[in-house]
C-alpha positions as CSV (number, residue, x, y, z in Angstrom):
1,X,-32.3,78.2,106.3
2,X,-31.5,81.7,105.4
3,X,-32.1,84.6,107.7
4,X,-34.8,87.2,106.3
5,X,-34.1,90.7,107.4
6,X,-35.7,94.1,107.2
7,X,-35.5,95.4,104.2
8,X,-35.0,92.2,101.8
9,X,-37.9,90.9,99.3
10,X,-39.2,88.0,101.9
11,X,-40.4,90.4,104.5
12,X,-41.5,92.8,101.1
13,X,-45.6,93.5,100.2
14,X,-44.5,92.4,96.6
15,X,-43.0,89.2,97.5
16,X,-45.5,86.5,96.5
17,X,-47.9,89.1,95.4
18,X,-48.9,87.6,91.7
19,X,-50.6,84.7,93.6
20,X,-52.8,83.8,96.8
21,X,-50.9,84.1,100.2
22,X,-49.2,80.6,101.1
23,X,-48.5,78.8,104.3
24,X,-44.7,79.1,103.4
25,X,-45.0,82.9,103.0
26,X,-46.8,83.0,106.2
27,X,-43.8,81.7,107.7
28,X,-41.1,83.7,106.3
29,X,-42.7,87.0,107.4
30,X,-43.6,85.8,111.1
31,X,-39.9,83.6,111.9
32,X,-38.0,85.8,109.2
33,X,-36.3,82.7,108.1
34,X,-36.7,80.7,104.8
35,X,-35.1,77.9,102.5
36,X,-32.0,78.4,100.7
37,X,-33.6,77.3,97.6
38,X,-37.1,79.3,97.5
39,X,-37.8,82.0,94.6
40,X,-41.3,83.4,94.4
41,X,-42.3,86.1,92.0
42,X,-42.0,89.8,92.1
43,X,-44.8,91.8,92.3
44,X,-43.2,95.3,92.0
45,X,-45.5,97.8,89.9
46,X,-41.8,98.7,87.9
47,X,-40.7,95.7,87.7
48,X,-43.9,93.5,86.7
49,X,-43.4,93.8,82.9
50,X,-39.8,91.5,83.6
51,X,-41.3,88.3,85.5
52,X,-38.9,88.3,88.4
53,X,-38.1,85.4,90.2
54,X,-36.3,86.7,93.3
55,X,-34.8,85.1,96.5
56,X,-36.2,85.8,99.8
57,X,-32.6,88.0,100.7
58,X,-32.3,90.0,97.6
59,X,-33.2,93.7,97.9
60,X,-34.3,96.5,95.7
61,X,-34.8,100.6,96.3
62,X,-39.1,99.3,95.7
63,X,-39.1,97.5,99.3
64,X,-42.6,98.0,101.0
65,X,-42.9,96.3,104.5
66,X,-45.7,93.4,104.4
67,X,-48.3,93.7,106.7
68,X,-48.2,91.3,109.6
69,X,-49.5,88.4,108.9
């Protein structure tokens, strides 16, 4: 398991976004922890037109805290 922190795509509003919230998501944001091997989409407004698949740890200047869940 990887640790999620402030500030990284797990814990980001646009995380997940392109489809309905999952149990696994649910997790990530409330224990801040999450598989080594989990990519979800993107949901950035900027960077929508490219698809992203992003790891729970990677970061961009477009972070935007998720609500709690």
């Amino acid at each position: 398991m990887l640790e999620v922190k402030d500030g990284q795509c797990g814990l980001c509003a646009h995380f997940g976004e392109t489809h309905a919230p999952t149990a696994q998501l649910t997790k990530i944001r409330q224990q801040h922890e999450a598989p080594e091997t989990l990519l979800d989409d993107c949901g950035h407004p900027r960077h929508a037109s490219l698809h992203l698949k992003v790891t729970p740890i990677a970061k961009c200047d477009g972070f935007e805290p998720a609500k709690a869940a």
